[in-house]
Structure formats: C-alpha cells, structure tokens
Biopython code that builds the backbone (N, CA, C, O; Angstrom):
import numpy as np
from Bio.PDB.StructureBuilder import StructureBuilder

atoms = [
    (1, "UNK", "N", (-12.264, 25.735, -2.932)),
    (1, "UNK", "CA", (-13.491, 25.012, -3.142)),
    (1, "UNK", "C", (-13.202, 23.525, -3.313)),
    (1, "UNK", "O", (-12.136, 23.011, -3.651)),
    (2, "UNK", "N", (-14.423, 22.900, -2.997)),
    (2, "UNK", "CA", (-14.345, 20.922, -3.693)),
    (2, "UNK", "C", (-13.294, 20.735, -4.519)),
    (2, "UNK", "O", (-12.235, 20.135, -4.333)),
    (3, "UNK", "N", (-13.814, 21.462, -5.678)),
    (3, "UNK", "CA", (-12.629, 21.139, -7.126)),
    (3, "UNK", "C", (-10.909, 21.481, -6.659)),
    (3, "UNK", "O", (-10.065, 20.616, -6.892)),
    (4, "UNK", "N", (-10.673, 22.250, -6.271)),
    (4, "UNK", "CA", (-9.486, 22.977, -6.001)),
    (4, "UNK", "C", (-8.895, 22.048, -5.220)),
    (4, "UNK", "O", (-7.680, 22.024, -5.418)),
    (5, "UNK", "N", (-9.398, 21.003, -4.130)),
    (5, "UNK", "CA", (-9.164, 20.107, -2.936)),
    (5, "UNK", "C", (-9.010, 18.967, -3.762)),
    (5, "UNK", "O", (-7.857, 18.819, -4.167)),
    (6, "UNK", "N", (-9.744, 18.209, -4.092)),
    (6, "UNK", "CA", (-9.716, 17.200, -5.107)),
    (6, "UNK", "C", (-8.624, 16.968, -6.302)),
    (6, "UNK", "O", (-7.856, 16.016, -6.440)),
    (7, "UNK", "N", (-8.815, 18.331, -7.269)),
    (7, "UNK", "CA", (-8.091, 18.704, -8.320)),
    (7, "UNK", "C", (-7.061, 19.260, -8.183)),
    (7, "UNK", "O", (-6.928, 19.925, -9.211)),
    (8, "UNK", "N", (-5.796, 19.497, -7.230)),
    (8, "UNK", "CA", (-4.928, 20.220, -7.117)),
    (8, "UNK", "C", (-4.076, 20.635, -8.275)),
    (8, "UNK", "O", (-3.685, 19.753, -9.040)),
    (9, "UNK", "N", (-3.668, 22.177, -8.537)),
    (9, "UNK", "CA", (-2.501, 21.839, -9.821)),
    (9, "UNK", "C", (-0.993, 22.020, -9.080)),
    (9, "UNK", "O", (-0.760, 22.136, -7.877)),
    (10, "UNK", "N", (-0.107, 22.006, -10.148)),
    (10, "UNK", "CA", (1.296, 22.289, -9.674)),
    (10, "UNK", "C", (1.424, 22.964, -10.499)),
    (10, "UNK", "O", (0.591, 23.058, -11.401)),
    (11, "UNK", "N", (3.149, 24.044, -10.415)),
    (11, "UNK", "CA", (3.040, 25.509, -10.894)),
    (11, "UNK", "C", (4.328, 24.545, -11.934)),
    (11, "UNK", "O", (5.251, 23.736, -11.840)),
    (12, "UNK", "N", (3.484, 25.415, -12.973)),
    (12, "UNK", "CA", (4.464, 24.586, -14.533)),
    (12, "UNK", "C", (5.723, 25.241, -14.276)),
    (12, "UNK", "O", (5.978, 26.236, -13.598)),
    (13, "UNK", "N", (6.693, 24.229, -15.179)),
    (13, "UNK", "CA", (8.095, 24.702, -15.010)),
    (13, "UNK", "C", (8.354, 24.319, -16.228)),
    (13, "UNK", "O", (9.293, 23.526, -16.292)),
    (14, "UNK", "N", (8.033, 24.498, -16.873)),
    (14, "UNK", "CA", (8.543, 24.271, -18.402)),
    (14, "UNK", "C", (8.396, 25.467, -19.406)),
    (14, "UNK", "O", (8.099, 26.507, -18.820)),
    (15, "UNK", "N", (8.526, 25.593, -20.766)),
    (15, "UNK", "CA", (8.733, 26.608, -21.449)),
    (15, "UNK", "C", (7.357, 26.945, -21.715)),
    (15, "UNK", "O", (6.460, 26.232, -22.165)),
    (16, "UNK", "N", (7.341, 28.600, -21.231)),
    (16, "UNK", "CA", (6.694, 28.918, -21.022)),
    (16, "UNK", "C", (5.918, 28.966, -22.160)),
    (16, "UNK", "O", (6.507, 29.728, -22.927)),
    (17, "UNK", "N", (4.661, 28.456, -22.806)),
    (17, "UNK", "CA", (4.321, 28.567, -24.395)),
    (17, "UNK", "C", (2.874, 28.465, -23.555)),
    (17, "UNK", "O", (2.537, 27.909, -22.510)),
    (18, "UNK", "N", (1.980, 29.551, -24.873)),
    (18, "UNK", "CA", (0.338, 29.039, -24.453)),
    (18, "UNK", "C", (0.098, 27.827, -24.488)),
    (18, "UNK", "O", (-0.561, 27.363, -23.557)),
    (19, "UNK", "N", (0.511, 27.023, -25.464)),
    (19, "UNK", "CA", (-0.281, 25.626, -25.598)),
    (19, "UNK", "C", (0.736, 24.654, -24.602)),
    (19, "UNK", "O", (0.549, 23.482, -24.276)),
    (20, "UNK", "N", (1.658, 25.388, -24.309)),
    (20, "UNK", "CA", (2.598, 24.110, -22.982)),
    (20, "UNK", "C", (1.420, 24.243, -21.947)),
    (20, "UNK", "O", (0.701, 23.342, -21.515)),
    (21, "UNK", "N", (1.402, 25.358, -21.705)),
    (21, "UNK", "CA", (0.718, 25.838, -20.835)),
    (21, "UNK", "C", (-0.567, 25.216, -20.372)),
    (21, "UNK", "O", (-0.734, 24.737, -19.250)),
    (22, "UNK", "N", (-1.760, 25.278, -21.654)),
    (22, "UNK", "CA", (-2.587, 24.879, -21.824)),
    (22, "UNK", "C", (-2.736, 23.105, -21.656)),
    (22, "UNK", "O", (-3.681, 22.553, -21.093)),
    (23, "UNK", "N", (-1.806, 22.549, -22.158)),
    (23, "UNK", "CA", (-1.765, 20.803, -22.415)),
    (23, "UNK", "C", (-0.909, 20.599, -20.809)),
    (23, "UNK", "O", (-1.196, 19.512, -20.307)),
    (24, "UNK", "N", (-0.291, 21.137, -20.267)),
    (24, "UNK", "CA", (-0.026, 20.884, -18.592)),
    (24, "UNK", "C", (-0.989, 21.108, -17.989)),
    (24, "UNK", "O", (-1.096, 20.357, -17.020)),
    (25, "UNK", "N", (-1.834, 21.860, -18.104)),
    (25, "UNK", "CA", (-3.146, 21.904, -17.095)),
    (25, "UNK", "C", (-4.211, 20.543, -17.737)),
    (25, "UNK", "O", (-4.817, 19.756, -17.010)),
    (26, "UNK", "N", (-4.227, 20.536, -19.038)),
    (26, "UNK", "CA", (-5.034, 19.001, -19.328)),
    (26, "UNK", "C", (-4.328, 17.776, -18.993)),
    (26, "UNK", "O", (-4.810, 16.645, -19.057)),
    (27, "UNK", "N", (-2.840, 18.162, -18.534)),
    (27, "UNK", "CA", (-2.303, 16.552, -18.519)),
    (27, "UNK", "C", (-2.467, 16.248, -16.462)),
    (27, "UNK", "O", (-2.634, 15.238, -15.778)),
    (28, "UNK", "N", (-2.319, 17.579, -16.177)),
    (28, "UNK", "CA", (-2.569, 17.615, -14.585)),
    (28, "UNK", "C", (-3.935, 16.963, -13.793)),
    (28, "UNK", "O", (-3.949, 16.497, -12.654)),
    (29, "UNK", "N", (-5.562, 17.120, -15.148)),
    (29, "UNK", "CA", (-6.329, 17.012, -14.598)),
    (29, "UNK", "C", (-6.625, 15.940, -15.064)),
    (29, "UNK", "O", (-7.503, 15.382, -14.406)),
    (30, "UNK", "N", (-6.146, 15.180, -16.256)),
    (30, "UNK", "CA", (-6.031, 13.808, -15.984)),
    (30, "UNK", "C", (-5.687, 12.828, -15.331)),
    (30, "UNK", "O", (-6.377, 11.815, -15.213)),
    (31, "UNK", "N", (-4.528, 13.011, -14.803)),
    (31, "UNK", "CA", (-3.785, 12.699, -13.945)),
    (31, "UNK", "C", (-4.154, 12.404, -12.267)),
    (31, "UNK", "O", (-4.001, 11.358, -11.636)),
    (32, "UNK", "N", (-4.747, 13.863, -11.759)),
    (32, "UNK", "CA", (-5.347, 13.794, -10.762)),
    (32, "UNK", "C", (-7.173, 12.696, -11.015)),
    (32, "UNK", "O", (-7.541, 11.893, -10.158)),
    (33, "UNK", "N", (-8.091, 13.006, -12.489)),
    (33, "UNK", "CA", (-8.939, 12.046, -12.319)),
    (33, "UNK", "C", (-8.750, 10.877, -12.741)),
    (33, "UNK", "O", (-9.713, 10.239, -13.169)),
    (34, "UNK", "N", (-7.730, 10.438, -12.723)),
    (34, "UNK", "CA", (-7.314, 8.841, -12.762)),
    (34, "UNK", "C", (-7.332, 8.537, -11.667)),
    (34, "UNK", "O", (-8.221, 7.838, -11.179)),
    (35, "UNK", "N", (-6.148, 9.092, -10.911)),
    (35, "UNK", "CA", (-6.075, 8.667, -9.115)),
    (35, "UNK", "C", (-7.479, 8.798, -8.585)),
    (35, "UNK", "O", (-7.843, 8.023, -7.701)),
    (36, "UNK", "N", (-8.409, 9.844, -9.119)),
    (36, "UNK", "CA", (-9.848, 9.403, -8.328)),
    (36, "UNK", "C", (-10.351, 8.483, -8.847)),
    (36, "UNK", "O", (-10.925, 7.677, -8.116)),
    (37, "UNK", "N", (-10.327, 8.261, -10.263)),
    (37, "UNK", "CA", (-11.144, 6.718, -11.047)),
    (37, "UNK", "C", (-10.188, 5.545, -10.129)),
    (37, "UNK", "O", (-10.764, 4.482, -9.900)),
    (38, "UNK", "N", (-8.946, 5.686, -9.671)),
    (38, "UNK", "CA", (-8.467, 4.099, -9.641)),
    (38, "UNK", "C", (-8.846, 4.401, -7.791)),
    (38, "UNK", "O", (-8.692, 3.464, -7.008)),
    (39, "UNK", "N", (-9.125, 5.188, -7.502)),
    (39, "UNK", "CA", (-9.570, 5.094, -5.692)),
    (39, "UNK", "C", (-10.892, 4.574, -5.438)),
    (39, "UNK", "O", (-11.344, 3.809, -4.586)),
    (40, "UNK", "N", (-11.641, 5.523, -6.912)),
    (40, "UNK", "CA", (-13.046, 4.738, -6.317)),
    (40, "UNK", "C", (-13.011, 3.052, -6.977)),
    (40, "UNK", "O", (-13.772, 2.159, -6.605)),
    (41, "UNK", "N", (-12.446, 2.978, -7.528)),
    (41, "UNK", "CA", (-12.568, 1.219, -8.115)),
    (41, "UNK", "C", (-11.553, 0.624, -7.179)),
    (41, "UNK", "O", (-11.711, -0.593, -7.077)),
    (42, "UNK", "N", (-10.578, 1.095, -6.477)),
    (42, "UNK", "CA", (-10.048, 0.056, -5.438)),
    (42, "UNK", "C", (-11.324, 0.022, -4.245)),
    (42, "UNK", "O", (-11.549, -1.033, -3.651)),
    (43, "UNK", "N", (-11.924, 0.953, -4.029)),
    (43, "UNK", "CA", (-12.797, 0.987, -2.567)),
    (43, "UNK", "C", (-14.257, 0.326, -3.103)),
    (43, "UNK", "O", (-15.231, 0.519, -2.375)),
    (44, "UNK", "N", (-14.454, -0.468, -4.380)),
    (44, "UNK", "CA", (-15.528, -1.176, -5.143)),
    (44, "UNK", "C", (-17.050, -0.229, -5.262)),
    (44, "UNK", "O", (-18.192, -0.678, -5.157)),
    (45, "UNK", "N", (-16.683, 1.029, -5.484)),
    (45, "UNK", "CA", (-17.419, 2.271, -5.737)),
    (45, "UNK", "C", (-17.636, 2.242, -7.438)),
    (45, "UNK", "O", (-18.597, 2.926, -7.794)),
    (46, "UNK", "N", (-16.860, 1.528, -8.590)),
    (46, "UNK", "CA", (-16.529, 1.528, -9.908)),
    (46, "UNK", "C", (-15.974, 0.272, -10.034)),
    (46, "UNK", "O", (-14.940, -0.057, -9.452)),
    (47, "UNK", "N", (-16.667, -0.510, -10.829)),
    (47, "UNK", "CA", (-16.091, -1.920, -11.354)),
    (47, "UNK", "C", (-15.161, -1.428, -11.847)),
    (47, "UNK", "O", (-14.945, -0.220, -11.940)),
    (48, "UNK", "N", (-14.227, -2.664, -12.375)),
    (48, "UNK", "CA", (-13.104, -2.415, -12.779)),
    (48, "UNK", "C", (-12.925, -1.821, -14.429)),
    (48, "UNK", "O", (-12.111, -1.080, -14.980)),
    (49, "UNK", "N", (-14.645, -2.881, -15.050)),
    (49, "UNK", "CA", (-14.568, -2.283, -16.827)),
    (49, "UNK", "C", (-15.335, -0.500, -16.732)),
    (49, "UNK", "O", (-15.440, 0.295, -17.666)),
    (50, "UNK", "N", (-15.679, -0.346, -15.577)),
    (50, "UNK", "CA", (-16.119, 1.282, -15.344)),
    (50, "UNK", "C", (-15.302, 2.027, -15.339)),
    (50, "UNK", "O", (-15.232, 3.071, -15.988)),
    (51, "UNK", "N", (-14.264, 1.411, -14.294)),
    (51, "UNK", "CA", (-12.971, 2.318, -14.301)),
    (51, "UNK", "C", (-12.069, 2.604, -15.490)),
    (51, "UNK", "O", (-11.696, 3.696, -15.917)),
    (52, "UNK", "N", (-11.777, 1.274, -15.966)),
    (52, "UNK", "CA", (-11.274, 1.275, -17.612)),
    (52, "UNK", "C", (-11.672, 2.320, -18.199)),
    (52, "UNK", "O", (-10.965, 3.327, -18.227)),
    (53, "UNK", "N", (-12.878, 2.267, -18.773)),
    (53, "UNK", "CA", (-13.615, 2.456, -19.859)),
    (53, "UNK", "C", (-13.688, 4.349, -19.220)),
    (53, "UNK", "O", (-13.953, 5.256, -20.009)),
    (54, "UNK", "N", (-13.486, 4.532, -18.159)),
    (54, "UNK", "CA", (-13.820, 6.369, -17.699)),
    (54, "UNK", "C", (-12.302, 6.788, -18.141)),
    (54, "UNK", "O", (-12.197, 7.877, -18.705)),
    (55, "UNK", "N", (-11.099, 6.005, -17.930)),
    (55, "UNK", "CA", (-9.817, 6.196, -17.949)),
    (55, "UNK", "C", (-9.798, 6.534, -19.511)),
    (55, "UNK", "O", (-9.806, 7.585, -20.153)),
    (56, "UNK", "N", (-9.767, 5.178, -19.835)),
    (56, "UNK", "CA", (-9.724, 5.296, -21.431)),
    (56, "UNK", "C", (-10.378, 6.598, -22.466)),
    (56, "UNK", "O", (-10.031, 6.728, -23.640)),
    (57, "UNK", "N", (-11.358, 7.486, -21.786)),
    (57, "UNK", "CA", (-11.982, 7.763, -22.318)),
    (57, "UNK", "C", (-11.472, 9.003, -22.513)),
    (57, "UNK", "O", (-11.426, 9.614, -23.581)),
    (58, "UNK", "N", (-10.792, 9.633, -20.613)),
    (58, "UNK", "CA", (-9.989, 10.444, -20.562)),
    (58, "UNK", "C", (-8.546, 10.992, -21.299)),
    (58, "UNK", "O", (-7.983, 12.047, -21.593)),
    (59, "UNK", "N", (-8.291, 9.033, -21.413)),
    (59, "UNK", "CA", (-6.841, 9.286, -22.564)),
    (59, "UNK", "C", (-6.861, 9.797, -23.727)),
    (59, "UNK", "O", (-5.966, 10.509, -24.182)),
    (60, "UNK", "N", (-8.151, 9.392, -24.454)),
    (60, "UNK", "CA", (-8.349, 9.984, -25.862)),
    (60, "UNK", "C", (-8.657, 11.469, -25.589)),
    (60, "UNK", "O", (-8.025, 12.239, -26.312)),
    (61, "UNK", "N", (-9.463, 12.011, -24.733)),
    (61, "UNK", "CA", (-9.503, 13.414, -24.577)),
    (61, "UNK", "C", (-8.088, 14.381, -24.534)),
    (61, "UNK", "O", (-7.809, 15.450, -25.076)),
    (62, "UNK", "N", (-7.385, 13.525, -23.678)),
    (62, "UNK", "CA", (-5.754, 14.407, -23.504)),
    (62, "UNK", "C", (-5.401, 14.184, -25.066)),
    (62, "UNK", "O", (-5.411, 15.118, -25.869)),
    (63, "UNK", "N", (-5.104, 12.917, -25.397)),
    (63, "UNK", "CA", (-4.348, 12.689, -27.021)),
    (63, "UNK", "C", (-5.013, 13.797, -28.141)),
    (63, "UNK", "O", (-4.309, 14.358, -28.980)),
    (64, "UNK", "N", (-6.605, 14.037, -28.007)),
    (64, "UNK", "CA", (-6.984, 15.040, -28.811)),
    (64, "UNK", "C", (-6.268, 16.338, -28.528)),
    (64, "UNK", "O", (-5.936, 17.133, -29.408)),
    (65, "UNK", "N", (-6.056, 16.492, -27.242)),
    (65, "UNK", "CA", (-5.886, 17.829, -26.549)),
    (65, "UNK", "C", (-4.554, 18.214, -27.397)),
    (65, "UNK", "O", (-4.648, 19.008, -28.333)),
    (66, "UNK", "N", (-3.467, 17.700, -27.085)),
    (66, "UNK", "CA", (-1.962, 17.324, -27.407)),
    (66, "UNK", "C", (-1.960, 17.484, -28.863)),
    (66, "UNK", "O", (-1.029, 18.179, -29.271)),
    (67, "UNK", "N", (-3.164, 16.791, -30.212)),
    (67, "UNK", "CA", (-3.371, 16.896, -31.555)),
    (67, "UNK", "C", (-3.296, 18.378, -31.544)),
    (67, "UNK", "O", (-2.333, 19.027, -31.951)),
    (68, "UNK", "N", (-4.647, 18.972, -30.928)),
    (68, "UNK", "CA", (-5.266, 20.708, -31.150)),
    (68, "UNK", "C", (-4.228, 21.228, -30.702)),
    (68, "UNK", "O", (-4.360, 22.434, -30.908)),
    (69, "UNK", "N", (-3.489, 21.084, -30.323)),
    (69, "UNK", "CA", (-2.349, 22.555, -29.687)),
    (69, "UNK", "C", (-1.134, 21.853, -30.294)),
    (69, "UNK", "O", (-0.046, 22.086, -29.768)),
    (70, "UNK", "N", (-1.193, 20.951, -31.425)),
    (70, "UNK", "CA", (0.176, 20.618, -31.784)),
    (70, "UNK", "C", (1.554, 20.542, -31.052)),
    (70, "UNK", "O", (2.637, 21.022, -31.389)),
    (71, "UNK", "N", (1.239, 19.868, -30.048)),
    (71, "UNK", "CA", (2.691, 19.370, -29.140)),
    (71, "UNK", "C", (3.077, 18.659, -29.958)),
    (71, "UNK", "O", (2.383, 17.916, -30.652)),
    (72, "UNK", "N", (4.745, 18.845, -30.004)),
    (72, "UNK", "CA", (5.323, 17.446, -29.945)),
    (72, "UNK", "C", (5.720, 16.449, -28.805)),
    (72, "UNK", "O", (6.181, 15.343, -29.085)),
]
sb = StructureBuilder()
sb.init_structure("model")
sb.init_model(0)
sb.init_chain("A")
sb.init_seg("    ")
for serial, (resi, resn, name, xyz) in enumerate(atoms, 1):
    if name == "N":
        sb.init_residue(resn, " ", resi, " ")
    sb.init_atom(name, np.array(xyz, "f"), 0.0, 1.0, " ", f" {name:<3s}", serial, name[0])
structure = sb.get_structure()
C-alpha cells in the first residue's frame, strides 16, 4: 500500500528485546518522515519554519518514545 511505499522498514538486527524492537520501528518512521518533511521543503511544498517546527515535533515524540520503553 501508499504507507508501505513511502514508509519502508528495514529488518532489525539488533538484540532482540520488545522495546528494541518497538523504539527501531519509531526511530525508522522518523527517519523516513524527515526525508519526506526535508523533500517537501526542498521542492517549496513546506517553508522552511514548517519543516522545522513538523521535524522538531517528531523529535520530541521519538525522545518520549525512548523515555516509555526505557532505552538506554
């Protein structure tokens, strides 16, 4: 589907733990919607404080993510 094309994941290789688990799939889909926030603001689809401010917003979501499942 759309999402699956857009959002691609990669197959974790790290220790295998629920919350590795869990915080690699949130760090994957950040990752991938950055590269779409910084595509549509290079192609002037998203100012640049739009793009910021969607990024930024995303970072605090992962940093919470990373808090709740206690990574180090």
């Amino acid at each position: 589907d759309r999402d699956r094309f857009l959002f691609p994941q990669v197959r974790y290789r790290g220790e295998v733990k629920p919350e590795n688990l869990v915080f690699n799939a949130n760090l994957q889909e950040f990752s991938q919607r950055v590269s779409f926030i910084s595509g549509l603001e290079s192609n002037g689809k998203l100012s640049p404080s739009e793009a910021y401010e969607q990024i930024e917003s995303l970072w605090g979501q992962l940093k919470r993510s990373k808090k709740q499942l206690k990574i180090r």
